[in-house]
mmCIF file as gemmi writes it, N, C-alpha and C atoms, coordinates in Angstrom:
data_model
loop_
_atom_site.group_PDB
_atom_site.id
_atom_site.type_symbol
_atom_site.label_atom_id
_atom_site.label_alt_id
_atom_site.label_comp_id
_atom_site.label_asym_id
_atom_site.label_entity_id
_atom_site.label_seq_id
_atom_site.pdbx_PDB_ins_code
_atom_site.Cartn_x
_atom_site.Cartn_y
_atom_site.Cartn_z
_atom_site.occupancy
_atom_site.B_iso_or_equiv
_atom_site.pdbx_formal_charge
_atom_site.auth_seq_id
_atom_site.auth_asym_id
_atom_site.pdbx_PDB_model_num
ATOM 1 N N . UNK Axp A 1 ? 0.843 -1.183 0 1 0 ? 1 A 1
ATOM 2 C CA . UNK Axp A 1 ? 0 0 0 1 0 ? 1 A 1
ATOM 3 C C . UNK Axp A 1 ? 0.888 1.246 0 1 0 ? 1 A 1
ATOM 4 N N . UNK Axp A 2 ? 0.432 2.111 -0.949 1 0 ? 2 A 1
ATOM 5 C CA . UNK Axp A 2 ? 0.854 3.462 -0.7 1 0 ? 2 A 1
ATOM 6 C C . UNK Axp A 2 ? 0.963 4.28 0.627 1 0 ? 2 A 1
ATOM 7 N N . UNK Axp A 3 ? 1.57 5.291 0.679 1 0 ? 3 A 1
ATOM 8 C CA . UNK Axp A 3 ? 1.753 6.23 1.744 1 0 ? 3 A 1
ATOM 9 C C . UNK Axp A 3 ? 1.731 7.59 0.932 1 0 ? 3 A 1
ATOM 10 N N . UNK Axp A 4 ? 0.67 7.933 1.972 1 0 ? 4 A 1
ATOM 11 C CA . UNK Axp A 4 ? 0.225 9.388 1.339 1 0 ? 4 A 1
ATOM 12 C C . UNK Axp A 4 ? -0.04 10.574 2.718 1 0 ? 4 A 1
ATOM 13 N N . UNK Axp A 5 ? 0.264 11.774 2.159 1 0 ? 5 A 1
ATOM 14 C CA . UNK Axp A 5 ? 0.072 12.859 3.612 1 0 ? 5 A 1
ATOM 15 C C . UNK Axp A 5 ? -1.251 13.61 3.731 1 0 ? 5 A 1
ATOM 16 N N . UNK Axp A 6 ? -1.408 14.201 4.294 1 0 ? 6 A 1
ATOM 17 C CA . UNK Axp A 6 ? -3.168 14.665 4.307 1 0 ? 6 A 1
ATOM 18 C C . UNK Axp A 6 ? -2.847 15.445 3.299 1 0 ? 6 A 1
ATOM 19 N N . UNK Axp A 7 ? -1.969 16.22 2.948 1 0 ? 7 A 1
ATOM 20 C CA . UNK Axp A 7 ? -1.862 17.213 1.874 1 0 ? 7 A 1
ATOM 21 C C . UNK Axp A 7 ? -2.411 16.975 0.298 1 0 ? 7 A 1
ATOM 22 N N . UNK Axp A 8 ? -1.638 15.4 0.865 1 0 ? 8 A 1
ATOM 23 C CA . UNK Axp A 8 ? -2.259 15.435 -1.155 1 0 ? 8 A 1
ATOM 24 C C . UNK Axp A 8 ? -3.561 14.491 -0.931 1 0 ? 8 A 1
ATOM 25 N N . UNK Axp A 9 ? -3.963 14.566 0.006 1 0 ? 9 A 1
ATOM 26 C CA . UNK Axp A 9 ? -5.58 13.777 0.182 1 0 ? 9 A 1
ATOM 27 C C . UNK Axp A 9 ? -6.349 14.798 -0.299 1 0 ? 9 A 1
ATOM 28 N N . UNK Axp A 10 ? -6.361 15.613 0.256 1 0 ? 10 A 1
ATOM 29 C CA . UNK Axp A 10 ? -6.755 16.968 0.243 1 0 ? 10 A 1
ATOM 30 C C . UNK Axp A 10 ? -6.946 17.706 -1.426 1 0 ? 10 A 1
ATOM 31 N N . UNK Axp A 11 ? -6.253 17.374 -2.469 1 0 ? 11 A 1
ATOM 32 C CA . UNK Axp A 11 ? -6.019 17.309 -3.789 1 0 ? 11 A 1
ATOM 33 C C . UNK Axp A 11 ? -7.305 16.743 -4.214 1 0 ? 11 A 1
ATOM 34 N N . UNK Axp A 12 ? -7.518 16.027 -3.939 1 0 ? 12 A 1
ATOM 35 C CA . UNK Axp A 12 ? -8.503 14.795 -4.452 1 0 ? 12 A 1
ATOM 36 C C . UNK Axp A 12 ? -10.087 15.218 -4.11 1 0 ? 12 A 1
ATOM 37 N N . UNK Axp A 13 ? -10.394 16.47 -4.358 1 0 ? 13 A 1
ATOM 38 C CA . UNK Axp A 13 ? -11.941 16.505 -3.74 1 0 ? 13 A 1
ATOM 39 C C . UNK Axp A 13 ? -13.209 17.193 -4.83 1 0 ? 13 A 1
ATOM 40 N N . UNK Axp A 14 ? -13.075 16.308 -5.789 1 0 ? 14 A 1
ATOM 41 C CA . UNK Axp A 14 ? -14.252 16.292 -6.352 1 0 ? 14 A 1
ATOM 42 C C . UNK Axp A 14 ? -14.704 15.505 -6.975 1 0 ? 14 A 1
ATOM 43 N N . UNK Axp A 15 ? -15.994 15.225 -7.703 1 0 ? 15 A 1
ATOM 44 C CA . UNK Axp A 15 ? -16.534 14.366 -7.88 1 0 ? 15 A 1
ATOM 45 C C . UNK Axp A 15 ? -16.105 13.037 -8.841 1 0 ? 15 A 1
ATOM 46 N N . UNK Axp A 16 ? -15.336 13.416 -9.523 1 0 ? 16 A 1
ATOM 47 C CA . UNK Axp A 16 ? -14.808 12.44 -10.511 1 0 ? 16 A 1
ATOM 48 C C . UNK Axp A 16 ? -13.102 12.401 -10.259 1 0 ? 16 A 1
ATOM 49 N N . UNK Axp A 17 ? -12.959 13.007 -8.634 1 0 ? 17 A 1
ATOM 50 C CA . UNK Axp A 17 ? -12.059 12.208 -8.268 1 0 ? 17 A 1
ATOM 51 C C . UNK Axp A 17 ? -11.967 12.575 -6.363 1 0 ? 17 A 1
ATOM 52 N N . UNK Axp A 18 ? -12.075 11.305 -5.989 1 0 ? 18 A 1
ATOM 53 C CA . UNK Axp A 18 ? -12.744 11.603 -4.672 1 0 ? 18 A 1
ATOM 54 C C . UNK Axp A 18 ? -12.154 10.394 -3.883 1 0 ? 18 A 1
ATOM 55 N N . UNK Axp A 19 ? -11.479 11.137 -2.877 1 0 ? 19 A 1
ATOM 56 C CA . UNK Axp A 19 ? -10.58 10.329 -1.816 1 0 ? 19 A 1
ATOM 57 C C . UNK Axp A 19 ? -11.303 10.707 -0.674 1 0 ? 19 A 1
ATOM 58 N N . UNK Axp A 20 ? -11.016 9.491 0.469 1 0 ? 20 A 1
ATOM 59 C CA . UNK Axp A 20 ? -11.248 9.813 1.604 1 0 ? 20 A 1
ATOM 60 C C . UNK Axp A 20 ? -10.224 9.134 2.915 1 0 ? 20 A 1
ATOM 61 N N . UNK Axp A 21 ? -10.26 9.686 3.837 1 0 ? 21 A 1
ATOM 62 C CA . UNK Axp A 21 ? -9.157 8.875 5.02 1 0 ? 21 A 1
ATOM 63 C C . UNK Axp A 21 ? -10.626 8.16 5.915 1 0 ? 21 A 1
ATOM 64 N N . UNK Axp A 22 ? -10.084 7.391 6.643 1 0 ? 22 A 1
ATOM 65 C CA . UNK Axp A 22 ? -11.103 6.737 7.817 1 0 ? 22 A 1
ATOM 66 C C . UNK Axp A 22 ? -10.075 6.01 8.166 1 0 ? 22 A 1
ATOM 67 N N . UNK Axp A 23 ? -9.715 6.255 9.638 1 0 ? 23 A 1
ATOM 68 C CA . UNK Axp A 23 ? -8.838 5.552 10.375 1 0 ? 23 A 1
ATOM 69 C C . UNK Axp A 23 ? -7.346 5.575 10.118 1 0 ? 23 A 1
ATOM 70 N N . UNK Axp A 24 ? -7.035 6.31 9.206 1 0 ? 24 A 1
ATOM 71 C CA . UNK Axp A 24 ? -5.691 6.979 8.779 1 0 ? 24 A 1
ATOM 72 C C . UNK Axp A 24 ? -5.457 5.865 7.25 1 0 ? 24 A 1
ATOM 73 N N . UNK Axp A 25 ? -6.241 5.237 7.151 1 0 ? 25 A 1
ATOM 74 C CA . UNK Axp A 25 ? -6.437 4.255 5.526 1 0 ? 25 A 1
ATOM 75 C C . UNK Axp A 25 ? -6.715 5.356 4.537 1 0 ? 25 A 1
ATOM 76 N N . UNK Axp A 26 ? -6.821 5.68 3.871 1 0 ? 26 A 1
ATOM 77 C CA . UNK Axp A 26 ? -7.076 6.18 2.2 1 0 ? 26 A 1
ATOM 78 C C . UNK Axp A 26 ? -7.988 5.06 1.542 1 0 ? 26 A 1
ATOM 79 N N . UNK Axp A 27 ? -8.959 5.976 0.956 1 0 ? 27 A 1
ATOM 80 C CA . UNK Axp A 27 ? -9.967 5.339 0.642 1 0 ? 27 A 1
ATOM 81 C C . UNK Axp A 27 ? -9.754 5.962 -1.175 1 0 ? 27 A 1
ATOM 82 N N . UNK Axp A 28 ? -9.973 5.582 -2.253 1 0 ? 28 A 1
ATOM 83 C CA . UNK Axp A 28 ? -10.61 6.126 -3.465 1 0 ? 28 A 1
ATOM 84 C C . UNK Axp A 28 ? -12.28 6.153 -3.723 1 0 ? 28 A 1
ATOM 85 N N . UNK Axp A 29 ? -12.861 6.72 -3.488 1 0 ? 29 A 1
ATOM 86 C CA . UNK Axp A 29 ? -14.542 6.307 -3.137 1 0 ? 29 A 1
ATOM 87 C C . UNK Axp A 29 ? -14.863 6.886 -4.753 1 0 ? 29 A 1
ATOM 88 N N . UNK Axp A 30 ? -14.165 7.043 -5.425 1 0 ? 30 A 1
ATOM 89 C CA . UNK Axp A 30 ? -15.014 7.941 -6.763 1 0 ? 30 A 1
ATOM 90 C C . UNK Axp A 30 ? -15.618 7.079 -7.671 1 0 ? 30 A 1
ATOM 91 N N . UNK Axp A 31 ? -15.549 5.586 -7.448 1 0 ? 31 A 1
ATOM 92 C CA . UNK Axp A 31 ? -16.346 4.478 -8.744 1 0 ? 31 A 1
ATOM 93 C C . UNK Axp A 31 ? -17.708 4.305 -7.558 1 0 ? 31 A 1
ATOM 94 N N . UNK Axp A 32 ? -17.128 4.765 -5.94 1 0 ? 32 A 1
ATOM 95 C CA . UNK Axp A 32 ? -18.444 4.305 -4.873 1 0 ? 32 A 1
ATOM 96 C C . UNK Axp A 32 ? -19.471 5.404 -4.85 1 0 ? 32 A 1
ATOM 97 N N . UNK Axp A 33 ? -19.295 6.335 -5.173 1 0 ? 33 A 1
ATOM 98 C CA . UNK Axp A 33 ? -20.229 7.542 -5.274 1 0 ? 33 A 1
ATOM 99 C C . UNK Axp A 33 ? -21.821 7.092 -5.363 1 0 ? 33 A 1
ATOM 100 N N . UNK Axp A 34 ? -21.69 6.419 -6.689 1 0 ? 34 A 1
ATOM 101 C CA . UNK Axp A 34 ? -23.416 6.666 -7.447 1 0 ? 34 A 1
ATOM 102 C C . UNK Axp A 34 ? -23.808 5.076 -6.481 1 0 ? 34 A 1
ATOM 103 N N . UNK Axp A 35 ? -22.983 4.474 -5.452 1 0 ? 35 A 1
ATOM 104 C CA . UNK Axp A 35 ? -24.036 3.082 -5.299 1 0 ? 35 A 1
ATOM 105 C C . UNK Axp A 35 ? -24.077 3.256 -3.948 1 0 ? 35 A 1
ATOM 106 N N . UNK Axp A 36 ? -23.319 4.568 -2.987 1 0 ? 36 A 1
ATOM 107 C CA . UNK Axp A 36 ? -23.466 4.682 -1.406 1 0 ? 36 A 1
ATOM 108 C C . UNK Axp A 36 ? -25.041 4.799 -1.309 1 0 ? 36 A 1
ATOM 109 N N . UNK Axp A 37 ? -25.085 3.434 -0.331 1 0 ? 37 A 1
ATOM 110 C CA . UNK Axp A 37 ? -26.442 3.539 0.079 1 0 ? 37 A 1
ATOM 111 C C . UNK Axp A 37 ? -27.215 4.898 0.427 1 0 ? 37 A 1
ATOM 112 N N . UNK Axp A 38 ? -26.62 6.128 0.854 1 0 ? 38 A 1
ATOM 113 C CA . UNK Axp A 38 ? -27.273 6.917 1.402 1 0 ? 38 A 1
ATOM 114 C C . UNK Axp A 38 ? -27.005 7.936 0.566 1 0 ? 38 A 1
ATOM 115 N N . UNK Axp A 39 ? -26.527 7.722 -1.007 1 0 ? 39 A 1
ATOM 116 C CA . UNK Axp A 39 ? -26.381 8.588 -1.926 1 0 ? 39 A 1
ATOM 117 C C . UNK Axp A 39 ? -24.948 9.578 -2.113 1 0 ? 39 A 1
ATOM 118 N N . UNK Axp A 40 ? -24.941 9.465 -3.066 1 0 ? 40 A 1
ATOM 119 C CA . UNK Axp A 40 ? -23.358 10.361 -3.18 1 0 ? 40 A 1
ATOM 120 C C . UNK Axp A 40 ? -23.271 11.59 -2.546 1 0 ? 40 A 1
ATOM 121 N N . UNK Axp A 41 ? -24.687 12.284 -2.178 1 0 ? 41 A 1
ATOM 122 C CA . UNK Axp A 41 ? -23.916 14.217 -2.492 1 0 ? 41 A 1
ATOM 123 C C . UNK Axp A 41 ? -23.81 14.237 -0.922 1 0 ? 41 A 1
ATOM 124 N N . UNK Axp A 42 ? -24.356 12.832 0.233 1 0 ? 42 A 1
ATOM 125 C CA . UNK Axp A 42 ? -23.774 13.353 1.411 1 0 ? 42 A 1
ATOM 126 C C . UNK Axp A 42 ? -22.504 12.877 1.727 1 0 ? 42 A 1
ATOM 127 N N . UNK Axp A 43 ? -21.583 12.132 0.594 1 0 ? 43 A 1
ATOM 128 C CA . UNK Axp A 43 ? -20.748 11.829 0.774 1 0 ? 43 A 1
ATOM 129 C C . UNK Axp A 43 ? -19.318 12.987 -0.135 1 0 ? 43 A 1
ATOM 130 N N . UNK Axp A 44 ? -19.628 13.513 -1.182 1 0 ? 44 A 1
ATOM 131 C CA . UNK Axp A 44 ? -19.698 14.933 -1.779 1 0 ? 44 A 1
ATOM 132 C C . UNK Axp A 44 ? -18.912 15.842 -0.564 1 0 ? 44 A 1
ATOM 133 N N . UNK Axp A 45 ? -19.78 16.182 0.307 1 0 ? 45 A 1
ATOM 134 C CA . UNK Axp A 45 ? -19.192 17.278 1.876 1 0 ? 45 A 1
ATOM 135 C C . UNK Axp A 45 ? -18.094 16.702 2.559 1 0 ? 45 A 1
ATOM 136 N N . UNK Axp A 46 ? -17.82 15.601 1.93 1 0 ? 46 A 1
ATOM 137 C CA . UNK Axp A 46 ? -16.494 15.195 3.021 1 0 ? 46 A 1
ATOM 138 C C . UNK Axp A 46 ? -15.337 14.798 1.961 1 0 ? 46 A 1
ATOM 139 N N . UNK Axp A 47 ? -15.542 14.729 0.692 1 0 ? 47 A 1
ATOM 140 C CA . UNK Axp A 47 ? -14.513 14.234 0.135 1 0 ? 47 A 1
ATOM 141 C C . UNK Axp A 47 ? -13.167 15.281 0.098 1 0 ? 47 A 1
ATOM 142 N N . UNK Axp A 48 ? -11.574 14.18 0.197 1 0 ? 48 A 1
ATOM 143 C CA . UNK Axp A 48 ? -10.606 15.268 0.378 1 0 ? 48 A 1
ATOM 144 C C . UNK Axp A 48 ? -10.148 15.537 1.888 1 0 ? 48 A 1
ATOM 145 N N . UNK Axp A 49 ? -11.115 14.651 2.438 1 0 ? 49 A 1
ATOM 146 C CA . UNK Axp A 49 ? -10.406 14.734 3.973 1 0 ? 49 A 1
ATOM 147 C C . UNK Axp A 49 ? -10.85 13.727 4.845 1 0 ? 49 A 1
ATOM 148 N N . UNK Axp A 50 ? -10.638 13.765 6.098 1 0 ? 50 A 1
ATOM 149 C CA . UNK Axp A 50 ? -10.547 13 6.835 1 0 ? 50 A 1
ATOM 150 C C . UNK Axp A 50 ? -11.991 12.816 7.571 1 0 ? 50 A 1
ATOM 151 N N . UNK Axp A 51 ? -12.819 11.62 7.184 1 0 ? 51 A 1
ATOM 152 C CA . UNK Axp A 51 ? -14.084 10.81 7.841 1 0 ? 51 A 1
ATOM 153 C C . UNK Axp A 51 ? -14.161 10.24 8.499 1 0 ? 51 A 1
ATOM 154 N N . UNK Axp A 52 ? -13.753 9.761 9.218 1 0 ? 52 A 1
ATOM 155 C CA . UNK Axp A 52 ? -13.156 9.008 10.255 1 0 ? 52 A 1
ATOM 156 C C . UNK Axp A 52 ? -14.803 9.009 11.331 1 0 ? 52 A 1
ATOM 157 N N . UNK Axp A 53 ? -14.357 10.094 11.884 1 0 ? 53 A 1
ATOM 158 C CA . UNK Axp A 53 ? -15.743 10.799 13.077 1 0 ? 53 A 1
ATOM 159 C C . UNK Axp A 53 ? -17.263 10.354 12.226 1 0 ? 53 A 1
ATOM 160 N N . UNK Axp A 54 ? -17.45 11.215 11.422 1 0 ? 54 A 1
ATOM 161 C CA . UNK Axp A 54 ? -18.828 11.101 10.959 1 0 ? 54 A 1
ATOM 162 C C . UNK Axp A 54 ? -19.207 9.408 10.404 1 0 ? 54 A 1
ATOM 163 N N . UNK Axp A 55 ? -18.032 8.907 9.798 1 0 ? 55 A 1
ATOM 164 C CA . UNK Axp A 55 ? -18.331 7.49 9.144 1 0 ? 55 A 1
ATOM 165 C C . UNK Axp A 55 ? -18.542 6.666 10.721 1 0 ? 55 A 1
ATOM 166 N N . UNK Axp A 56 ? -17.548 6.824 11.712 1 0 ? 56 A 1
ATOM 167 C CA . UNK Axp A 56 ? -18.075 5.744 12.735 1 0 ? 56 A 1
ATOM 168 C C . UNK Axp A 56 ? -19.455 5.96 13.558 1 0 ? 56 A 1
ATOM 169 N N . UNK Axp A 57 ? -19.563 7.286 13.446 1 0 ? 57 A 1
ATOM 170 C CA . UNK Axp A 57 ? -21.275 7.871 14.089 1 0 ? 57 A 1
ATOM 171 C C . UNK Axp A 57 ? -22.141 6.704 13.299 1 0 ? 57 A 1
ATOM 172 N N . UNK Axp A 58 ? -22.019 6.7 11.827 1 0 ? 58 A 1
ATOM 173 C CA . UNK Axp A 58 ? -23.326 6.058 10.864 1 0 ? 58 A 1
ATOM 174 C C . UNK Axp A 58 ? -22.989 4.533 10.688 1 0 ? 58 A 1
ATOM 175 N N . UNK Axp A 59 ? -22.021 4.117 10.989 1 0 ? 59 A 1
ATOM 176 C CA . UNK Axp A 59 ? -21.712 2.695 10.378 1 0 ? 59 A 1
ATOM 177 C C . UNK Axp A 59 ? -20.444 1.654 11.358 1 0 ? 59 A 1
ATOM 178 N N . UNK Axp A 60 ? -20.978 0.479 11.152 1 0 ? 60 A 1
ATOM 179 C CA . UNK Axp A 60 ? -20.412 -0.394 12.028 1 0 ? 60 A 1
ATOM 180 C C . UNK Axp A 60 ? -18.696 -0.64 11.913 1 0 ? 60 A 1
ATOM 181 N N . UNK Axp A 61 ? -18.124 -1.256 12.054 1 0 ? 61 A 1
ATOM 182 C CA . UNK Axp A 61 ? -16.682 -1.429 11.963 1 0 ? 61 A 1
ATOM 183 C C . UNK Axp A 61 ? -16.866 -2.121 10.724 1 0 ? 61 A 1
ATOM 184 N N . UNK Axp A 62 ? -17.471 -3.423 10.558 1 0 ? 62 A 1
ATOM 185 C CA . UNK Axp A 62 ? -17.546 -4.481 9.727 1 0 ? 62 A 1
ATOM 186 C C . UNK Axp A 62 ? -17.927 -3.55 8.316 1 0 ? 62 A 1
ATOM 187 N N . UNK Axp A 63 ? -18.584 -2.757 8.201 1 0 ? 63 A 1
ATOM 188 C CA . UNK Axp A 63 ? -18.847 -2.432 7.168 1 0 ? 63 A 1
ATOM 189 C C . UNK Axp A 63 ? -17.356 -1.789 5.821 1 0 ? 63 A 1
ATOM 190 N N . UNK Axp A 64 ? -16.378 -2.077 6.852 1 0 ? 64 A 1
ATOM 191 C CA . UNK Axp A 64 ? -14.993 -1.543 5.959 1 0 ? 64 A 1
ATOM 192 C C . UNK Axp A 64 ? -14.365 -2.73 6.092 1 0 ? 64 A 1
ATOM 193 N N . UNK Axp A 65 ? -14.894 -3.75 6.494 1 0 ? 65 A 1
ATOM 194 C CA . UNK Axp A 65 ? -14.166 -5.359 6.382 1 0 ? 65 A 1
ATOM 195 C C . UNK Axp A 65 ? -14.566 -5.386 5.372 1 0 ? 65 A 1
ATOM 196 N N . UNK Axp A 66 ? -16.193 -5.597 5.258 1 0 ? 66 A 1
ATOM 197 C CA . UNK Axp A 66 ? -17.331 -6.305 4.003 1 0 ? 66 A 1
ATOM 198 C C . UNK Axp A 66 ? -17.203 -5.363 2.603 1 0 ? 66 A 1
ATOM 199 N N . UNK Axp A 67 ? -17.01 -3.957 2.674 1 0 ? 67 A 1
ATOM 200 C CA . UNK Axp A 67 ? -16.898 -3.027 1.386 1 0 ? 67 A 1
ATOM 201 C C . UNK Axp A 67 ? -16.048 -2.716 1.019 1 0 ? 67 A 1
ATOM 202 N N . UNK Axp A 68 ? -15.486 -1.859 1.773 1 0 ? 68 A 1
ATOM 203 C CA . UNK Axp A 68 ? -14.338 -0.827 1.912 1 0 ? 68 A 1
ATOM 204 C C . UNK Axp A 68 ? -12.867 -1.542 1.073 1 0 ? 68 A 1
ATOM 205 N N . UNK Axp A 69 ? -12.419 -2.702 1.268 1 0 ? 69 A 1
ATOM 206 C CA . UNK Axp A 69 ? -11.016 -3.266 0.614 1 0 ? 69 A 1
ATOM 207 C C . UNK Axp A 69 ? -10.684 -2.582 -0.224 1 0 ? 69 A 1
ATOM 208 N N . UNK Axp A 70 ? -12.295 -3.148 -1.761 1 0 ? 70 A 1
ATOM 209 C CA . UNK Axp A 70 ? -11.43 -2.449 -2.725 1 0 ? 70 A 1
ATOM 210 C C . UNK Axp A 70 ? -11.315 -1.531 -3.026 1 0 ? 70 A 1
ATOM 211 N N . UNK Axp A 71 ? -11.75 -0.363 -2.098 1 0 ? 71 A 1
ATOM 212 C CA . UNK Axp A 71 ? -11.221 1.142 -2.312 1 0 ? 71 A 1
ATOM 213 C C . UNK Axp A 71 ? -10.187 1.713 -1.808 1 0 ? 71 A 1
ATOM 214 N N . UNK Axp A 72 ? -9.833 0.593 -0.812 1 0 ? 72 A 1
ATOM 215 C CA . UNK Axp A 72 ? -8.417 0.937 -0.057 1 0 ? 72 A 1
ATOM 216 C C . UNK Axp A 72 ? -7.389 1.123 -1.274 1 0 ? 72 A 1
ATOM 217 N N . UNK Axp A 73 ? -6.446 2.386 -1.074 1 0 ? 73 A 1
ATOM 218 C CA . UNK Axp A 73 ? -5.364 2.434 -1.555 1 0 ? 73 A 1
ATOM 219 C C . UNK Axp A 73 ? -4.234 2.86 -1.427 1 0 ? 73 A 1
ATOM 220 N N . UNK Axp A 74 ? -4.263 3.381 0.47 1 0 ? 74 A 1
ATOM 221 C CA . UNK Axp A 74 ? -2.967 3.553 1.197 1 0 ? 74 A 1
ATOM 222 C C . UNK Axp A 74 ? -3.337 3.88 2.127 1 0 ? 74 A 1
ATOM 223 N N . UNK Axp A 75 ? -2.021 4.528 2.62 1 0 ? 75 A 1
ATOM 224 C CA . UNK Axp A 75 ? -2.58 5.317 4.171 1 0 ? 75 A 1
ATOM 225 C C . UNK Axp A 75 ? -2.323 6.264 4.247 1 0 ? 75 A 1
ATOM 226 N N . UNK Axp A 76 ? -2.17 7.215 5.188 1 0 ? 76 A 1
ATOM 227 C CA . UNK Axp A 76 ? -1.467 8.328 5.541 1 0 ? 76 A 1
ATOM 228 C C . UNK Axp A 76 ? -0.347 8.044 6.537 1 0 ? 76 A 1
ATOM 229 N N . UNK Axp A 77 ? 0.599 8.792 5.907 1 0 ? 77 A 1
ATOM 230 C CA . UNK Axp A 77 ? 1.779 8.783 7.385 1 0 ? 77 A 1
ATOM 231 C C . UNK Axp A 77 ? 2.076 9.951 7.937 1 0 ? 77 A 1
């Protein structure tokens, strides 16, 4: 896995190209947009930074076992 800094996460925030951190992982969510259960545009307000807080408020741990892999594509250091 890559290593990436919040800086260039931060690069990445719009719709047809859309990163996210959760748990200091790097996420690519931009092919996950149009099928997030709860719709892309509330996922839209966070892209480019760090979700971490709001994603564990709405969703279980397991749910980044069961989905999340193949969007993994580094971390932050």
């Amino acid at each position: 896995m890559k290593e990436y800094t919040i800086d260039e996460i931060s690069l990445h925030n719009k719709e047809n190209d859309a990163w996210v951190i959760i748990n200091k992982d790097v996420y690519d969510i931009t092919n996950f947009l149009n099928i997030h259960p709860g719709g892309k545009n509330i996922l839209l307000q966070f892209i480019g930074g760090d979700i971490t807080d709001y994603f564990e408020e709405l969703h279980q741990p397991s749910i980044l076992e069961e989905y999340a892999e193949d969007y993994k594509i580094g971390y932050i250091i």
